[in-house]
N, C-alpha and C positions, 0 to 999 in steps of 0.2 A: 217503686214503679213510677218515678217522676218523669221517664223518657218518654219521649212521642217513637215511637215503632215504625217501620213502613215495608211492605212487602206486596210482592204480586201472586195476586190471590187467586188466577188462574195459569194455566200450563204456556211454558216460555214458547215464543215462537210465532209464527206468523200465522193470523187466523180472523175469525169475525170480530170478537169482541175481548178487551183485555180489561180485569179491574186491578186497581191498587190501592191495597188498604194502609189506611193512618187509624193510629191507636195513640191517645195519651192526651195530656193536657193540652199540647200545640197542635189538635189535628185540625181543628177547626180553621185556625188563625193560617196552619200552611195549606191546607188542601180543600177550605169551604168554598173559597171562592175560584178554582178553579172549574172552565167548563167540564159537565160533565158527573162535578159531584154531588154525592147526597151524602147527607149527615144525620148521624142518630147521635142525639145528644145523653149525655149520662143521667140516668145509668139505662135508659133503653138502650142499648146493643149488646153485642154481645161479650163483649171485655166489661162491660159497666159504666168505659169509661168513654169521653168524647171520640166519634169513630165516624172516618170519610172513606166511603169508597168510592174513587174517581174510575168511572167508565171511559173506555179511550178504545180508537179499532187498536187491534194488537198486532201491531207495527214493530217489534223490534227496537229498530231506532228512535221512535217516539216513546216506547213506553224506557225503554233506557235513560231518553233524555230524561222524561218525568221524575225519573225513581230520583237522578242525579240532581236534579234542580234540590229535590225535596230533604239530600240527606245532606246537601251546601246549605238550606237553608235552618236545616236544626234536628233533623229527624234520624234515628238510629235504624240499621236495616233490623230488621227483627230477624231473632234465633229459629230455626225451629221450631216449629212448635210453641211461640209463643204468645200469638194470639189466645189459642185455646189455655194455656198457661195461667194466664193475666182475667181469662172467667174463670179461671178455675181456684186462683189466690182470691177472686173480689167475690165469689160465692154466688153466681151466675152458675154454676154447676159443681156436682158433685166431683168425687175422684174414679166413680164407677164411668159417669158420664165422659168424664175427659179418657179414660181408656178406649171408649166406646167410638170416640172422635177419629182416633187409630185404628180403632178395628175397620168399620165402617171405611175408612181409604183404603185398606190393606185387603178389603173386602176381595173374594176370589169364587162367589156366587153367591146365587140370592138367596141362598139358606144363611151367612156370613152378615150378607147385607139387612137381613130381614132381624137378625140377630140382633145384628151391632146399632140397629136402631131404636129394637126394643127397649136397652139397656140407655140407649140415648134418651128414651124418652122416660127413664125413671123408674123404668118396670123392677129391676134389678136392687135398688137403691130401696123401695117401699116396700119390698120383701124385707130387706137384711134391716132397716131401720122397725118394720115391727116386731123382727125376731128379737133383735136389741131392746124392745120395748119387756118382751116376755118374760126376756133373763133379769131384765132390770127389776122387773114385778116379784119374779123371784126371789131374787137376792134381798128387797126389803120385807117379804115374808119370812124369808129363812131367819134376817139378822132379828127380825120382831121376835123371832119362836126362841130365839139365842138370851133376848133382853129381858122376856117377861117368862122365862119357863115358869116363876114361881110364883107367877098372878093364874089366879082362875078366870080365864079366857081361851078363847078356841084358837088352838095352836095352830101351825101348818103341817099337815100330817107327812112324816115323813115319805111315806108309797107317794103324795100327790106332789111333793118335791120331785121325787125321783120320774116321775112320769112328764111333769112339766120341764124337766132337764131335759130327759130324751127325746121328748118330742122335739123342742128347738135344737136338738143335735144332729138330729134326722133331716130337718129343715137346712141347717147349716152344710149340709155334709151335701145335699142335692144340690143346693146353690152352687156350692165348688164345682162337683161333677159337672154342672153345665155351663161354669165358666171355663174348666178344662179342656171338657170339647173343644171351646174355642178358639182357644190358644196354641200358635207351634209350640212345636214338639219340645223346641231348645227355650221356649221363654219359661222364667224363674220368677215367680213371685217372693221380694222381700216383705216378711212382717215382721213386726215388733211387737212386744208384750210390755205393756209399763202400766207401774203400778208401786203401793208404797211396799216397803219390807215386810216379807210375810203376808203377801197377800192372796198369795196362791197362784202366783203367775207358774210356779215350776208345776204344779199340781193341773193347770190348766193346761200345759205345753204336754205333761206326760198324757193326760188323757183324748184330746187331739192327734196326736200324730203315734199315739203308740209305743211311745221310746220314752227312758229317761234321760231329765234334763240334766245337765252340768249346772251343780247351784255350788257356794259359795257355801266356806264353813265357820264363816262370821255370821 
């Protein structure tokens, strides 16, 4: 992410007021001193990294000429979505958060919007990071009851395995459900399971989704 970025961060077209953002190591040097900007120096903004937004009325041909000056003099138009992209590689936000970034625009009422901000603000992330926390506590009780079965100390009882399983399963499974909701109809979420051999990634795919997996007979 050595490039400096540059994009118009409000809607094209003529109207009161237009910004244009600079992201990257040259934002300062191309766009600090132009009227009109302000600069959040890294890692206060929101990429992390040096970032100008130059206010300008939205003019059309000015803000065109601008954009043009600025990619003559060194600056990449930025992709879609790549503001949010580049917080979301420097750890300025989660990946729950950068979805939320999309929903939030794609918003189509204030139940959406009320949503999509929720999850912006980390609500969604501090759920599934202490579920994660649960299973992790778990998993070094059970391998402890695995290590010392034949030392006299207090094991993890099996029922309070199984109860602490299903509780964060219940939890996991609500979480979906109301990520579901919010999701069209046609969007597909990719996961991946990794892990070393034999780890029970196939053991975990079949109990999740209800089917068995296709494993390897190596």
């Amino acid at each position: 992410m050595g490039e400096t970025i540059v994009a118009l961060s409000t809607p094209p077209g003529a109207g009161l007021r237009a910004v244009v953002r600079l992201s990257g190591p040259r934002a300062v040097e191309l766009g600090g001193a132009v009227p009109g900007a302000v600069v959040f120096k890294a890692p206060r903004s929101y990429t992390t990294e040096d970032l100008v937004e130059i206010h300008l009325p939205s003019s059309p041909p000015l803000v065109g000429r601008l954009m043009s000056s600025l990619v003559e003099r060194g600056a990449r138009p930025a992709k879609p979505g790549e503001f949010t992209l580049r917080a979301f590689l420097n750890g300025r936000i989660d990946l729950a958060q950068a979805e939320a970034v999309e929903q939030l625009i794609s918003a189509e009422g204030e139940d959406d919007r009320q949503a999509a901000l929720d999850q912006l603000g980390g609500s969604f992330s501090k759920r599934l990071s202490r579920i994660e926390g649960e299973l992790l506590d778990l998993c070094a009780d059970a391998e402890a009851a695995i290590d010392f079965v034949d030392q006299d100390i207090d094991l993890l009882p099996v029922e309070e395995a199984l109860r602490r399983g299903r509780k964060a399963l219940e939890e996991l499974r609500a979480l979906m459900a109301e990520t579901a909701a919010r999701k069209t109809p046609n969007a597909r979420p990719t996961v991946s399971l990794h892990g070393l051999p034999n780890a029970g990634k196939s053991a975990l795919f079949n109990a999740l989704s209800g089917a068995d997996a296709i494993v390897s007979d190596v």
